[in-house]
Steps between C-alpha positions, in 0.01 A plus 500: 500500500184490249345802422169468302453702254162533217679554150065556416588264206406112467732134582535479115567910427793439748643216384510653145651790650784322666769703636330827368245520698435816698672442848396736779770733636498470839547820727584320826662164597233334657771319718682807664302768360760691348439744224561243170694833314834303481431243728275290274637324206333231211659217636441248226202269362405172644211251300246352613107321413197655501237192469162589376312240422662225261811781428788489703626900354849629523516847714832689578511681838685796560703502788670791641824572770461714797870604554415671837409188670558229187147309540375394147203633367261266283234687308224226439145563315235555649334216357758225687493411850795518623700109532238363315481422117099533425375846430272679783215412199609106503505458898117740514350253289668183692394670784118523360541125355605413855235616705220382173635160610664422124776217548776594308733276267761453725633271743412491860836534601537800259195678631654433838863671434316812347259545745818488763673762311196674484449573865863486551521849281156622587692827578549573155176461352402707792732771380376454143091551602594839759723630190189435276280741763344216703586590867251231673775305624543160583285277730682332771446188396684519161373118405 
């Protein structure tokens, strides 16, 4: 399970930080609910990229252990979207260069495959716009 979480610091602050960054404590699972006293444990560090423009950065996420119901808890930055490398920044301004009609220097076939995976986690980035205090919602036609 992701949980998103603003460390109010930026991509490069956190990667500098590495493991010391200031995880949240969490007071309930947010798979069963429980109270996390005793139930929730660090469970580990897993790495992954941040990309902002040219720089593909280095960022460990915190994962923690619910042992009342043993889901996995991911704490990701509120910068990332979840399953996808860019940073909410990089994918707002491909966004804006999309719909300004800029071609970008890829491939056709590679603007194809991310525009797939694009819709196919649309959910996410959903997520990631209500957590940031937009509420409008999507459209139904999410093309």
């Amino acid at each position: 399970m992701i949980h998103l979480h603003d460390f109010k610091i930026d991509i490069f602050q956190n990667a500098a930080n590495r493991k010391e960054n200031e995880f949240p404590r969490l007071d309930r699972c947010p798979g069963c609910h429980c109270f996390a006293s005793g139930n929730i444990h660090r469970h580990g560090y897993y790495w992954r990229y941040g990309i902002k423009e040219d720089e593909h950065i280095p960022l460990a996420i915190c994962r923690y252990l619910c042992l009342a119901c043993g889901i996995t808890i991911s704490i990701l930055p509120s910068f990332l979207v979840p399953y996808f490398q860019y940073t909410l920044y990089m994918i707002f301004k491909g966004i804006k260069r999309y719909l300004n009609g800029e071609l970008f220097k890829s491939t056709r076939q590679l603007v194809g495959q991310h525009i797939k995976r694009f819709y196919k986690k649309i959910h996410w980035i959903h997520s990631c716009f209500v957590h940031e205090g937009y509420s409008n919602g999507l459209s139904k036609n999410i093309k």
